[in-house]
mmCIF file of the protein (N, C-alpha, C, O) and its ligand, coordinates in Angstrom:
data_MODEL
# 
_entry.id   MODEL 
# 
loop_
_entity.id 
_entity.type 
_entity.pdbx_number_of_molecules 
1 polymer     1 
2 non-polymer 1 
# 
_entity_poly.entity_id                      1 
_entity_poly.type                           'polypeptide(L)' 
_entity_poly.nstd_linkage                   no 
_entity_poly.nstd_monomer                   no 
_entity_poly.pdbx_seq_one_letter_code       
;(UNK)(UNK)(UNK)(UNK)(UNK)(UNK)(UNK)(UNK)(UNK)(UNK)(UNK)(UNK)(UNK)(UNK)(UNK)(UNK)
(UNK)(UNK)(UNK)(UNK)(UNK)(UNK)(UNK)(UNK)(UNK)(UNK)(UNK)(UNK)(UNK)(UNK)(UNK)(UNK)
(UNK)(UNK)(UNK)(UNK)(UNK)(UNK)(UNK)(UNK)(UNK)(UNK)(UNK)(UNK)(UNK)(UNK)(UNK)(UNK)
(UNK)(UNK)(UNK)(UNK)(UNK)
;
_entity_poly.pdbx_seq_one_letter_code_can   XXXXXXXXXXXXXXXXXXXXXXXXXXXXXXXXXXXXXXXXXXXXXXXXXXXXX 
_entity_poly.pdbx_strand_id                 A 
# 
loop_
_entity_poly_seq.entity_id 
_entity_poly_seq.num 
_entity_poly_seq.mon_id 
_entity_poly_seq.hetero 
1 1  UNK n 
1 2  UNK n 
1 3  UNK n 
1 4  UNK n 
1 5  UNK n 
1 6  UNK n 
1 7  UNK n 
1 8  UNK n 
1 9  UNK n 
1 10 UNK n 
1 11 UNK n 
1 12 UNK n 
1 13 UNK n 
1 14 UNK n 
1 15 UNK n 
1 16 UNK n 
1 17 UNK n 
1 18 UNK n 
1 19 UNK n 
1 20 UNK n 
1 21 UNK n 
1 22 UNK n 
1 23 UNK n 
1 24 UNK n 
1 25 UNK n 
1 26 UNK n 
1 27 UNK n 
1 28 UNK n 
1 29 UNK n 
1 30 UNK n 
1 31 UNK n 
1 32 UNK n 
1 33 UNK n 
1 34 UNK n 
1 35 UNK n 
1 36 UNK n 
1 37 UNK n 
1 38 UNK n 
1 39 UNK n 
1 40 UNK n 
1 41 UNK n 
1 42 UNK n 
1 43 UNK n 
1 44 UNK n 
1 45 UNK n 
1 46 UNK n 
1 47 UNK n 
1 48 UNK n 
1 49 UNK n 
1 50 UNK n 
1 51 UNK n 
1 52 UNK n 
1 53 UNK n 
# 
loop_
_struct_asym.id 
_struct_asym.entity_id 
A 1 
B 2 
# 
loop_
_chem_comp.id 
_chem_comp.type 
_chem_comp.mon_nstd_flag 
UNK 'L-peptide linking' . 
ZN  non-polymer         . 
# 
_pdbx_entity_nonpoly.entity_id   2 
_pdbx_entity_nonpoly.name        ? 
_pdbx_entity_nonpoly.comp_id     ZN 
# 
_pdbx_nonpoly_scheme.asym_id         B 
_pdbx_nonpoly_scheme.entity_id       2 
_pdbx_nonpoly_scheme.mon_id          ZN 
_pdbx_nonpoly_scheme.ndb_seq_num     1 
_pdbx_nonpoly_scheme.pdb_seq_num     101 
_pdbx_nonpoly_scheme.auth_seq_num    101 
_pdbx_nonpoly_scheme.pdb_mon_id      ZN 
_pdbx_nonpoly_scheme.auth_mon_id     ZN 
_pdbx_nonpoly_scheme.pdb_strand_id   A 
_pdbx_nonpoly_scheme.pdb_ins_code    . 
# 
loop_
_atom_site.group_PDB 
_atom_site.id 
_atom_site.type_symbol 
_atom_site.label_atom_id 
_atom_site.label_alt_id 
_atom_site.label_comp_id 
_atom_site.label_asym_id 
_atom_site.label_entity_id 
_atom_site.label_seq_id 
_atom_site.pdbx_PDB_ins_code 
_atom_site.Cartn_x 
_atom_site.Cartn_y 
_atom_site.Cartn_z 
_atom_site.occupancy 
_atom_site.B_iso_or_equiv 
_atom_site.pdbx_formal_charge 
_atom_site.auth_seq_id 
_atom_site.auth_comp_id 
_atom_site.auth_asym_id 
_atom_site.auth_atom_id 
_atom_site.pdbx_PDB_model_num 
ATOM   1   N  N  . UNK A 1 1  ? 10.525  11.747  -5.674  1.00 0.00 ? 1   UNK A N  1 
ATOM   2   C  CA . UNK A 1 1  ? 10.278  10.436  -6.291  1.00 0.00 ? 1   UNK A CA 1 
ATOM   3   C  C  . UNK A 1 1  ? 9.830   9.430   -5.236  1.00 0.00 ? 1   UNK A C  1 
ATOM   4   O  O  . UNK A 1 1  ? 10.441  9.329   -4.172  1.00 0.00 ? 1   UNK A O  1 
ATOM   5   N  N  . UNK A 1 2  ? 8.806   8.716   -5.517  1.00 0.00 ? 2   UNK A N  1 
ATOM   6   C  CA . UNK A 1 2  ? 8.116   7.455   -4.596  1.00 0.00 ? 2   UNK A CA 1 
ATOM   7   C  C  . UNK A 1 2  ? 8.148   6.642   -5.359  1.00 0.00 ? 2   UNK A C  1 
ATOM   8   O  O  . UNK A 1 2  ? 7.888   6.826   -6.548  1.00 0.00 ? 2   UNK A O  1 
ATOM   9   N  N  . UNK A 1 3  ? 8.522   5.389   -4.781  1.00 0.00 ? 3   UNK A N  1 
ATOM   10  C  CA . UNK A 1 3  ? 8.648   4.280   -5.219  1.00 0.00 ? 3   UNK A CA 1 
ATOM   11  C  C  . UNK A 1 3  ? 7.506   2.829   -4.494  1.00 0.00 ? 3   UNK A C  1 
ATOM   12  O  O  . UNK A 1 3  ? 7.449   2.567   -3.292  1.00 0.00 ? 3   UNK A O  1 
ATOM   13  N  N  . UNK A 1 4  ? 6.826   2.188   -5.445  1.00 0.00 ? 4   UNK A N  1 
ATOM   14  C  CA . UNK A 1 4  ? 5.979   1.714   -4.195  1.00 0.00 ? 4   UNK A CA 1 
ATOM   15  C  C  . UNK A 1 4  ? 6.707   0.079   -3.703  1.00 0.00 ? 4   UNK A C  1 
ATOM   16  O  O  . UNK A 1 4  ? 7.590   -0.557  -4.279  1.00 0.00 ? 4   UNK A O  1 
ATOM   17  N  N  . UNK A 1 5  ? 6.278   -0.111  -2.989  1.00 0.00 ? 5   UNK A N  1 
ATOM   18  C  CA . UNK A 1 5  ? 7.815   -1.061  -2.269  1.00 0.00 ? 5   UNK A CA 1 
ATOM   19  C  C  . UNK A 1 5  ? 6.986   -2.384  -2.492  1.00 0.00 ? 5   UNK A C  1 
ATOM   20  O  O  . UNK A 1 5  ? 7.294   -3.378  -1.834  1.00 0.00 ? 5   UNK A O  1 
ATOM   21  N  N  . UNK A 1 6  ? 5.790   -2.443  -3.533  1.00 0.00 ? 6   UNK A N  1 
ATOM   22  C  CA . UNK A 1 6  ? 5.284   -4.118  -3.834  1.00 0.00 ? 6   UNK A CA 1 
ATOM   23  C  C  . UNK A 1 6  ? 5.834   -4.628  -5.234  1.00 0.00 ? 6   UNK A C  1 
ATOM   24  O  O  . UNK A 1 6  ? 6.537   -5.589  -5.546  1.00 0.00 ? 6   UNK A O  1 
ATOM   25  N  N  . UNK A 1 7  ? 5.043   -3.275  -6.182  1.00 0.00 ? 7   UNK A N  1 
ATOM   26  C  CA . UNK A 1 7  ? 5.555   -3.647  -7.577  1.00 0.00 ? 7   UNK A CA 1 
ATOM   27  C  C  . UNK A 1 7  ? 7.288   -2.950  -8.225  1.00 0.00 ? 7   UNK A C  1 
ATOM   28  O  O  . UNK A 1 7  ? 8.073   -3.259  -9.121  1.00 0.00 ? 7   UNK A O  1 
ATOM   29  N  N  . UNK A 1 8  ? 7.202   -1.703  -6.956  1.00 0.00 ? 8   UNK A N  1 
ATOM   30  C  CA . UNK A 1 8  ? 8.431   -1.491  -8.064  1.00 0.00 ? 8   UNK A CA 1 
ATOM   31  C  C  . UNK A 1 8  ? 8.015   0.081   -9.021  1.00 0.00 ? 8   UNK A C  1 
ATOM   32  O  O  . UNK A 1 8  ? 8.771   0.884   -9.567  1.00 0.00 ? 8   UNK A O  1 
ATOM   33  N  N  . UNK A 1 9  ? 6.861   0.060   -8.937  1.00 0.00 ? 9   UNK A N  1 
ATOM   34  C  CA . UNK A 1 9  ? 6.470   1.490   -9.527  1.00 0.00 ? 9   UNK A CA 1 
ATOM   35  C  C  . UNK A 1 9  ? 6.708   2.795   -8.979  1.00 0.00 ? 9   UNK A C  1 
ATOM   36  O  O  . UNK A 1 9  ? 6.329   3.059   -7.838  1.00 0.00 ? 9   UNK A O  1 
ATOM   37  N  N  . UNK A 1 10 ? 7.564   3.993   -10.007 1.00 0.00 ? 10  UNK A N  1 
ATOM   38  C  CA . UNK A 1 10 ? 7.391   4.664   -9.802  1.00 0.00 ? 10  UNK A CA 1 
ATOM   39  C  C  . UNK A 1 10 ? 6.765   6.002   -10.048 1.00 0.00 ? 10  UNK A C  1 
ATOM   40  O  O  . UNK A 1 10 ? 6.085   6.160   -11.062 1.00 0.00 ? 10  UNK A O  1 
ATOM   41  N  N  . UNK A 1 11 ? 6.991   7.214   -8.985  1.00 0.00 ? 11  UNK A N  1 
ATOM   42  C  CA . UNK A 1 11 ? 6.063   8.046   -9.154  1.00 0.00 ? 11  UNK A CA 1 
ATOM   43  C  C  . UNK A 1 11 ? 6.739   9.648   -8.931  1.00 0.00 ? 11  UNK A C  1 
ATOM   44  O  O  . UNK A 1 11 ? 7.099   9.917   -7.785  1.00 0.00 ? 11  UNK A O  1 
ATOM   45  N  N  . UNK A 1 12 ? 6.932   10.824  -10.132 1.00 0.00 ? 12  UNK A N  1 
ATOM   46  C  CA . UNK A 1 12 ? 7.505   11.827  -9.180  1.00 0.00 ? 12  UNK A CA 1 
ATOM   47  C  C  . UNK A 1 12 ? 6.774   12.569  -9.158  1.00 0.00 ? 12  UNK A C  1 
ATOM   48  O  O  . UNK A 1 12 ? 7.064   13.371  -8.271  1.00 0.00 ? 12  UNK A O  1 
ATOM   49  N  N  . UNK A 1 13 ? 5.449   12.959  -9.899  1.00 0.00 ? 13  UNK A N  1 
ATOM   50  C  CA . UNK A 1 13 ? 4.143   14.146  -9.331  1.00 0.00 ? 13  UNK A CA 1 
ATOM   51  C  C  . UNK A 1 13 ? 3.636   13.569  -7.746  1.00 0.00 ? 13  UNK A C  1 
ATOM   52  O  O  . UNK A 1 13 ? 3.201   12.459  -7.442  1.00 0.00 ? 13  UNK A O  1 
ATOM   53  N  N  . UNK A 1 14 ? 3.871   14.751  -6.912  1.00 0.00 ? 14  UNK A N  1 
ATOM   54  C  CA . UNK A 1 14 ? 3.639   14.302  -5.505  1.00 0.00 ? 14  UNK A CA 1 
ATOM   55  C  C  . UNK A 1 14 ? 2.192   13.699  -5.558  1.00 0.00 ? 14  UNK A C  1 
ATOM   56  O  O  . UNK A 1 14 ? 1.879   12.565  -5.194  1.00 0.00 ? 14  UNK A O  1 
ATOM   57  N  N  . UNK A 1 15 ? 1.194   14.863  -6.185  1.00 0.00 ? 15  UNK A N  1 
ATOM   58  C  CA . UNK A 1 15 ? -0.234  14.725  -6.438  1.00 0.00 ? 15  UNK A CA 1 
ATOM   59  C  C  . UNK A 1 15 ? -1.005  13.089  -6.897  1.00 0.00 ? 15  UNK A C  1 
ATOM   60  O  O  . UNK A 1 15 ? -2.130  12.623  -6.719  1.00 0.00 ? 15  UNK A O  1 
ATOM   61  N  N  . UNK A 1 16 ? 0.404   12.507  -7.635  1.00 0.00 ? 16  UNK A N  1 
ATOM   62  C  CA . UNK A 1 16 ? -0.428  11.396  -7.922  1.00 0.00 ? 16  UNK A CA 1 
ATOM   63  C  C  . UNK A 1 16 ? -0.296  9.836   -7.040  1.00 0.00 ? 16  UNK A C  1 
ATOM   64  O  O  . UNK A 1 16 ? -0.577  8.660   -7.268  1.00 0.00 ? 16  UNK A O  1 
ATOM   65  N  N  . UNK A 1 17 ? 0.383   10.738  -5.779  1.00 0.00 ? 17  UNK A N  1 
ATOM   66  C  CA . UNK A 1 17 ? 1.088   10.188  -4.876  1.00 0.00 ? 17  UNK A CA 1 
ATOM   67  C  C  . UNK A 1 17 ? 0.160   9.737   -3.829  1.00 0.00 ? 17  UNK A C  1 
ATOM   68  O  O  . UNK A 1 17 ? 0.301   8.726   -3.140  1.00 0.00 ? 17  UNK A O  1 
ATOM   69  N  N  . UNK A 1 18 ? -1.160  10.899  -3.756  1.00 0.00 ? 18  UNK A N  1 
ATOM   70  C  CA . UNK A 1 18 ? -1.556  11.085  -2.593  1.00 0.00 ? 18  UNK A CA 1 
ATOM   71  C  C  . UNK A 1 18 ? -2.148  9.970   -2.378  1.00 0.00 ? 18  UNK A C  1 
ATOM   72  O  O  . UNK A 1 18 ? -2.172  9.589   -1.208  1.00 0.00 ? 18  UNK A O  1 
ATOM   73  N  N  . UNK A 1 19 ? -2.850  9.047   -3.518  1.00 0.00 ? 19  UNK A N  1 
ATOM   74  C  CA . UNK A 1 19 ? -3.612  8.136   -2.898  1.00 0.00 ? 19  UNK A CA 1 
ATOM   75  C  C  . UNK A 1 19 ? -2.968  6.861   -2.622  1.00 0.00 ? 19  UNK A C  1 
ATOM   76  O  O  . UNK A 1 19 ? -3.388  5.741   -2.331  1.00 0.00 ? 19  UNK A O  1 
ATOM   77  N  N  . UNK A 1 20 ? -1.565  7.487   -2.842  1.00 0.00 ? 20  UNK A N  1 
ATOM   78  C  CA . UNK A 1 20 ? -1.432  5.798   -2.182  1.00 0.00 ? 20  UNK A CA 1 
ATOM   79  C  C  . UNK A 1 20 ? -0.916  6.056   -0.685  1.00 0.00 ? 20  UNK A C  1 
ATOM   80  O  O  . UNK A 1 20 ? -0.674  7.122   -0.119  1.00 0.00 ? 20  UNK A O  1 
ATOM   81  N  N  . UNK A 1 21 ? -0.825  4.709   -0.220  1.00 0.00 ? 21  UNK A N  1 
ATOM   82  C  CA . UNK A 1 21 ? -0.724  4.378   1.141   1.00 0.00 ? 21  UNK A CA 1 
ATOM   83  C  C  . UNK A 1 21 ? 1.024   3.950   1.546   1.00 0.00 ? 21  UNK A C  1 
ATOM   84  O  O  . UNK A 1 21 ? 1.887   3.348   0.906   1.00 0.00 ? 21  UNK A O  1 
ATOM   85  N  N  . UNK A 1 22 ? 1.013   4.525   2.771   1.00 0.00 ? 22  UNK A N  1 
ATOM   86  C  CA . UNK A 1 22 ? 2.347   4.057   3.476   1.00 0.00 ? 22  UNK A CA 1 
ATOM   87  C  C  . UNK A 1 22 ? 1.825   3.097   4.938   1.00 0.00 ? 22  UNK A C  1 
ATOM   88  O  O  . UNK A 1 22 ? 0.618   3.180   5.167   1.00 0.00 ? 22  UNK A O  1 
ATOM   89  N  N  . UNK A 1 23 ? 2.383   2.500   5.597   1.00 0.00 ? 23  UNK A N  1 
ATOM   90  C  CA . UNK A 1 23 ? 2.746   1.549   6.444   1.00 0.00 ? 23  UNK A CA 1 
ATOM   91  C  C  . UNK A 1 23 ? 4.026   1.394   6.883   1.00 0.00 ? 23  UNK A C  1 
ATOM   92  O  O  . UNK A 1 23 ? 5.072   1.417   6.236   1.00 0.00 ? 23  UNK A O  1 
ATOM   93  N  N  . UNK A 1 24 ? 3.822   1.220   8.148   1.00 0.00 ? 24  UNK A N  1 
ATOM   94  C  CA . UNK A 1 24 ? 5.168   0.769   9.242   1.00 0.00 ? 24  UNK A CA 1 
ATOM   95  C  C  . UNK A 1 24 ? 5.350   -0.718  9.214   1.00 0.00 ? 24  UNK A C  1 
ATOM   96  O  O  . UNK A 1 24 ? 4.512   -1.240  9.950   1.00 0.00 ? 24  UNK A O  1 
ATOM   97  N  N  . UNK A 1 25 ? 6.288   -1.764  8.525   1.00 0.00 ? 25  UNK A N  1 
ATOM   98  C  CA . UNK A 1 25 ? 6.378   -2.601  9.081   1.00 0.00 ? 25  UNK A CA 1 
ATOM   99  C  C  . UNK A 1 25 ? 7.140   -3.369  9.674   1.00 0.00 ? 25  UNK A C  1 
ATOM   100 O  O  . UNK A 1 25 ? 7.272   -4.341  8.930   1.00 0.00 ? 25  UNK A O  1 
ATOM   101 N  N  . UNK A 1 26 ? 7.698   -3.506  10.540  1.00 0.00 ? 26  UNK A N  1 
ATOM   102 C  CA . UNK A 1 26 ? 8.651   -4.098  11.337  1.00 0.00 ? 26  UNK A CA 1 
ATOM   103 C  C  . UNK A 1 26 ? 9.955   -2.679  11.570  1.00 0.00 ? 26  UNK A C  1 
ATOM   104 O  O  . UNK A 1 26 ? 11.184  -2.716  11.622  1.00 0.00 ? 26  UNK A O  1 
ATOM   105 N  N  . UNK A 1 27 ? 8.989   -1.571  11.662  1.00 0.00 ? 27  UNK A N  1 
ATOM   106 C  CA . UNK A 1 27 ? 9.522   -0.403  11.873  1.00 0.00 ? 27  UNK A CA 1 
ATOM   107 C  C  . UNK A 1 27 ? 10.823  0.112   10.555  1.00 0.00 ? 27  UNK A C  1 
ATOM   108 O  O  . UNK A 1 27 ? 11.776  0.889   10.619  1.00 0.00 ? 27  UNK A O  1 
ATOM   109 N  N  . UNK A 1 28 ? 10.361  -0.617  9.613   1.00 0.00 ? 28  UNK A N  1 
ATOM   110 C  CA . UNK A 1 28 ? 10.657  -0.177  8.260   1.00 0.00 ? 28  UNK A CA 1 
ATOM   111 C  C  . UNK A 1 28 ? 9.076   0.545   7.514   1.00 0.00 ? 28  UNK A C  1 
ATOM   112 O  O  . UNK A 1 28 ? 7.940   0.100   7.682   1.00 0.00 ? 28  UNK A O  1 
ATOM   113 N  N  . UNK A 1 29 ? 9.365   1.408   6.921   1.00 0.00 ? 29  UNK A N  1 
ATOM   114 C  CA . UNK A 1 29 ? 8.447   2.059   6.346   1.00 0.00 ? 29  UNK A CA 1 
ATOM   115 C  C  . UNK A 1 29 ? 8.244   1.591   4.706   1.00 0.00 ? 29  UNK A C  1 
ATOM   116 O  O  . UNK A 1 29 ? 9.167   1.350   3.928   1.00 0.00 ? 29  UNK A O  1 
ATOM   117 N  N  . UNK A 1 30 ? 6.858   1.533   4.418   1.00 0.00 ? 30  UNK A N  1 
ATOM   118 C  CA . UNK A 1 30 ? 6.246   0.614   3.204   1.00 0.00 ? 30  UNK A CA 1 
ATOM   119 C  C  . UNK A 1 30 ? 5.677   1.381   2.528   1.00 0.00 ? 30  UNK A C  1 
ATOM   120 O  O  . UNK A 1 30 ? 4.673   1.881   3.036   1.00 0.00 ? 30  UNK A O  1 
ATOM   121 N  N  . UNK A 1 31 ? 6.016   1.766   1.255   1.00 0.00 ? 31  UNK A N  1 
ATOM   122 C  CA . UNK A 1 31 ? 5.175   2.573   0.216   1.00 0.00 ? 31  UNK A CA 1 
ATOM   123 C  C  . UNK A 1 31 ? 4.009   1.915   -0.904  1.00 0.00 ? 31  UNK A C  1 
ATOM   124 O  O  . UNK A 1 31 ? 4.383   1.700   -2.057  1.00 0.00 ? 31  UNK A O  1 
ATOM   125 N  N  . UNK A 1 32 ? 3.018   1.705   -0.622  1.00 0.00 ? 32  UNK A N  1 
ATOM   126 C  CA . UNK A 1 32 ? 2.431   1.399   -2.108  1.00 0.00 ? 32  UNK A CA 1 
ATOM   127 C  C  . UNK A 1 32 ? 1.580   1.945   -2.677  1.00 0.00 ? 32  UNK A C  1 
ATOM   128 O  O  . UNK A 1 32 ? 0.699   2.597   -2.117  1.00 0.00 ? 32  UNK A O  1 
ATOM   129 N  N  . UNK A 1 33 ? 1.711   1.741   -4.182  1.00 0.00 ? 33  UNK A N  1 
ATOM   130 C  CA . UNK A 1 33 ? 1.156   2.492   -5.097  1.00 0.00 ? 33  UNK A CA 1 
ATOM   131 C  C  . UNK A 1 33 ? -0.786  2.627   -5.150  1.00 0.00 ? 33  UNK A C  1 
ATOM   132 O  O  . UNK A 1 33 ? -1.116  1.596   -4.565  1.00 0.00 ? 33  UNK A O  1 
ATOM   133 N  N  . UNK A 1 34 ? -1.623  3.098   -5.405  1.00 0.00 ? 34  UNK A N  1 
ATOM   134 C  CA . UNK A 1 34 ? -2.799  3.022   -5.677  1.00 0.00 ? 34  UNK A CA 1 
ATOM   135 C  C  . UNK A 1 34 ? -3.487  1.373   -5.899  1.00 0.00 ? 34  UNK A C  1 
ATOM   136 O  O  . UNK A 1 34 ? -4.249  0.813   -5.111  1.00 0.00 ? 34  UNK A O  1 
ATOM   137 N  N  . UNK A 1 35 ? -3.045  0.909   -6.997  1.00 0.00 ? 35  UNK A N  1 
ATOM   138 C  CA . UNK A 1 35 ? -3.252  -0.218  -7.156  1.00 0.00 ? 35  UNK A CA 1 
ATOM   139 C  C  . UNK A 1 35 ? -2.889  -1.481  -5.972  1.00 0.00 ? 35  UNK A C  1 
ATOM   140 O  O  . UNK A 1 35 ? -3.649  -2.225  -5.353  1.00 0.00 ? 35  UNK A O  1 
ATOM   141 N  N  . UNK A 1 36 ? -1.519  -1.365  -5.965  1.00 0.00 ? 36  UNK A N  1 
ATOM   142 C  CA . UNK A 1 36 ? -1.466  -2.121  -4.667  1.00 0.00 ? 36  UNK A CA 1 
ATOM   143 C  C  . UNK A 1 36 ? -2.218  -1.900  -3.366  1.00 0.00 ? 36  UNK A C  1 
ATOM   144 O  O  . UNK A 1 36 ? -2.599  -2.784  -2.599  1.00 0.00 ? 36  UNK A O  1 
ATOM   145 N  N  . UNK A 1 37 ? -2.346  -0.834  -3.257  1.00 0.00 ? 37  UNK A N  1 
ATOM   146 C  CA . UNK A 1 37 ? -2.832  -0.333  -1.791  1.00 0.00 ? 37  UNK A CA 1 
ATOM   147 C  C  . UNK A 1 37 ? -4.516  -0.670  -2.142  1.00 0.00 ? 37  UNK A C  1 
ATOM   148 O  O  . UNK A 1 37 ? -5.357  -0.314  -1.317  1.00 0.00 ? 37  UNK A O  1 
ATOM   149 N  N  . UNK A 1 38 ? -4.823  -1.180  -3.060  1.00 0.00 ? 38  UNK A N  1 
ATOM   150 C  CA . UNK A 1 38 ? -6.337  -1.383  -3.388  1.00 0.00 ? 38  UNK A CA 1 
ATOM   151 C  C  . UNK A 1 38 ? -5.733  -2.945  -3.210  1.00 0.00 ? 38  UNK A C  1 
ATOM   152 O  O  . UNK A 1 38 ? -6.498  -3.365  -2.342  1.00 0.00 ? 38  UNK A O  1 
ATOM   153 N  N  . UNK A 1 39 ? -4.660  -4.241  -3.567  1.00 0.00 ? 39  UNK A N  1 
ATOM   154 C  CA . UNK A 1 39 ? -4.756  -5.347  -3.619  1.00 0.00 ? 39  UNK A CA 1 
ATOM   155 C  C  . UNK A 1 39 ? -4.650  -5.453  -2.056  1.00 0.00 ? 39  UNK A C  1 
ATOM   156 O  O  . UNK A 1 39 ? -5.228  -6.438  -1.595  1.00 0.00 ? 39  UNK A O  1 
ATOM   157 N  N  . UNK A 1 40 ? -4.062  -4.681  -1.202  1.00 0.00 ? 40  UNK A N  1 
ATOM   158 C  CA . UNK A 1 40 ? -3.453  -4.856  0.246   1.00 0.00 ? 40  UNK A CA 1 
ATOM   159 C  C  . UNK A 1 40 ? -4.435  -4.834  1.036   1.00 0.00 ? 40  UNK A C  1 
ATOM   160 O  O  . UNK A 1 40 ? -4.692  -5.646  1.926   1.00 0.00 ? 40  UNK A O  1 
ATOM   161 N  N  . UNK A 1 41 ? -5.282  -3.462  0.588   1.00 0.00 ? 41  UNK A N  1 
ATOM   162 C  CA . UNK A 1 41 ? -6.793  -3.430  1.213   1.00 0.00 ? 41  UNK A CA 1 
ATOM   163 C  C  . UNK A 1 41 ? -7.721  -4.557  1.162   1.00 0.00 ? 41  UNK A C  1 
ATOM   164 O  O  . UNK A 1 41 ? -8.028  -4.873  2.312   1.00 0.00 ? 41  UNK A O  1 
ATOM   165 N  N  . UNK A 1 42 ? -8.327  -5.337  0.223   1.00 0.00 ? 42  UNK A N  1 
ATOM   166 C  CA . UNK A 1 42 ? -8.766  -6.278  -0.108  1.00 0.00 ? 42  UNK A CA 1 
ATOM   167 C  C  . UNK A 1 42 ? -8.348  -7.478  0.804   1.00 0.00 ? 42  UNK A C  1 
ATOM   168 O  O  . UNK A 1 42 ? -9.226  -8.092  1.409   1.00 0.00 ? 42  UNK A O  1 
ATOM   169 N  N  . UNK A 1 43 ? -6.699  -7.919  0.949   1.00 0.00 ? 43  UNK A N  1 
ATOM   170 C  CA . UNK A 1 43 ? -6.208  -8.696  1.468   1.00 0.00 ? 43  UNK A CA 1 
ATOM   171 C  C  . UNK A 1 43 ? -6.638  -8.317  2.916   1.00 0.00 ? 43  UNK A C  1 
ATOM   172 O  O  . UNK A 1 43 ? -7.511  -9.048  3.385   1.00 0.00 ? 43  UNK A O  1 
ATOM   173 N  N  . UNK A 1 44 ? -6.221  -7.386  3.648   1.00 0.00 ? 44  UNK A N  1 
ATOM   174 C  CA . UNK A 1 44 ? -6.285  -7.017  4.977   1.00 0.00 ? 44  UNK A CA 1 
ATOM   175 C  C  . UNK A 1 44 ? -7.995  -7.264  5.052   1.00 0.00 ? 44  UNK A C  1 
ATOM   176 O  O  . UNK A 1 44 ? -8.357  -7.925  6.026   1.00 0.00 ? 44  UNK A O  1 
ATOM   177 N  N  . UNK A 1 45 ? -8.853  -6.890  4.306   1.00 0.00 ? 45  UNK A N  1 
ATOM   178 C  CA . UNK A 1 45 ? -9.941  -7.099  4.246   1.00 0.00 ? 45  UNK A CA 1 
ATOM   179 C  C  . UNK A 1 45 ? -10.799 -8.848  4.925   1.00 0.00 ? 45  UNK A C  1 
ATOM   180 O  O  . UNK A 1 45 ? -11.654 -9.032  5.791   1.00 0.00 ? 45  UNK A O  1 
ATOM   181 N  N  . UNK A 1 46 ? -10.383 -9.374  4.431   1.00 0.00 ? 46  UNK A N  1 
ATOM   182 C  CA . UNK A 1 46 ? -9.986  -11.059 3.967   1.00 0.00 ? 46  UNK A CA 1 
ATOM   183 C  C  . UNK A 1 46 ? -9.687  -11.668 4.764   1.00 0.00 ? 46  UNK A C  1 
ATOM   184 O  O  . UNK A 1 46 ? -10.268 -12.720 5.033   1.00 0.00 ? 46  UNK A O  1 
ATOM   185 N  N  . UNK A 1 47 ? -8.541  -11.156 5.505   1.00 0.00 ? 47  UNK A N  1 
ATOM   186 C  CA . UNK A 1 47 ? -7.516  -11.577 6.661   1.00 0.00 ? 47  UNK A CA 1 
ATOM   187 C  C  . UNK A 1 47 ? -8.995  -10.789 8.130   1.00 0.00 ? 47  UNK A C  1 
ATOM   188 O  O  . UNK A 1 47 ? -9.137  -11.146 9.300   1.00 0.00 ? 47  UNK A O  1 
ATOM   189 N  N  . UNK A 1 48 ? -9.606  -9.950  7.515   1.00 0.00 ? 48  UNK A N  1 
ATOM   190 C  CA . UNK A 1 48 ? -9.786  -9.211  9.095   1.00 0.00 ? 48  UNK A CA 1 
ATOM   191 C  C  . UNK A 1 48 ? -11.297 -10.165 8.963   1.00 0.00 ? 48  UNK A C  1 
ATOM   192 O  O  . UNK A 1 48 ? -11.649 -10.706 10.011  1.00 0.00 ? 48  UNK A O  1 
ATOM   193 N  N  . UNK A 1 49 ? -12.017 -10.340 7.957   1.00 0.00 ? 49  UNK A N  1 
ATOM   194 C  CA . UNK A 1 49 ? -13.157 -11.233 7.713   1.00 0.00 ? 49  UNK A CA 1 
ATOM   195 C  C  . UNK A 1 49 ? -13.147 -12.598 8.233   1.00 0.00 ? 49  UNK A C  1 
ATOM   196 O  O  . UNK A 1 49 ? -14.044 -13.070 8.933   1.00 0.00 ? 49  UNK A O  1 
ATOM   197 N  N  . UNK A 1 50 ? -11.828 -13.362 7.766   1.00 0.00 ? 50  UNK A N  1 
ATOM   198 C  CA . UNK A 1 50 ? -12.144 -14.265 8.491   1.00 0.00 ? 50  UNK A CA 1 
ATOM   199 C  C  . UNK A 1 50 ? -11.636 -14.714 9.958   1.00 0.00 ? 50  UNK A C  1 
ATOM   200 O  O  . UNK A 1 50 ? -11.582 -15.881 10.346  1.00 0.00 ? 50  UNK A O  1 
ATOM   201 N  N  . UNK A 1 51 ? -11.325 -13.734 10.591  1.00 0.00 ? 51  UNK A N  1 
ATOM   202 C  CA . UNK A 1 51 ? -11.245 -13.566 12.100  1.00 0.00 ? 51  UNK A CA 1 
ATOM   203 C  C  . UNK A 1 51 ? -12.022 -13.512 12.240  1.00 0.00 ? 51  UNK A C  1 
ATOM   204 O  O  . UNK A 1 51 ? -12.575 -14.585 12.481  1.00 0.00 ? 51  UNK A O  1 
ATOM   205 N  N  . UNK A 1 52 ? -12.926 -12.201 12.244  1.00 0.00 ? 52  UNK A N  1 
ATOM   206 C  CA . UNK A 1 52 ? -14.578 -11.963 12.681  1.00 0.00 ? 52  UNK A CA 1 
ATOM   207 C  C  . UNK A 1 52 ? -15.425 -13.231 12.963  1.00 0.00 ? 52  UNK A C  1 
ATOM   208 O  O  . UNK A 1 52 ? -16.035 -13.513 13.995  1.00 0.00 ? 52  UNK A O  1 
ATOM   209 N  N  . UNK A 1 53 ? -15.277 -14.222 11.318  1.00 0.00 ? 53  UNK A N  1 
ATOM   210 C  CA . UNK A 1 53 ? -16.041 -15.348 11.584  1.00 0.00 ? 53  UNK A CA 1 
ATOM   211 C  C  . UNK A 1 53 ? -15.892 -16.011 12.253  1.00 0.00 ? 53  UNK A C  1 
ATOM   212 O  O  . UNK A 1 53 ? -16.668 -16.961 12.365  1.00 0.00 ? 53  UNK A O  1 
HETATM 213 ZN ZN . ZN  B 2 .  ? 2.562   -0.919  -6.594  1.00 0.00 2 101 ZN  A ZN 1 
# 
């Protein structure tokens, strides 16, 4: 069972597991689901864009 650690969703087919993403943060480990890991991406996206500029 995975649980994704933004919304709260869970998941027990490993398979539908695969696409989501884990992260280290503050040397706690972060699970999120597909969807999130598509809102996180976006964000990190955003965050890394407007550095660049
Ligand atoms: Zn989620």
């Amino acid at each position: 069972m995975t649980t994704c650690d933004f919304c709260g969703r869970q998941e027990s087919d490993g398979a539908a597991t695969l696409s989501w993403t884990t992260a280290v943060e503050n040397g706690r480990k972060r699970v999120f689901c597909d969807a999130c890991s598509r809102e996180n991406l976006r964000a990190m996206e955003g965050k890394l864009d407007s550095e660049f500029w």
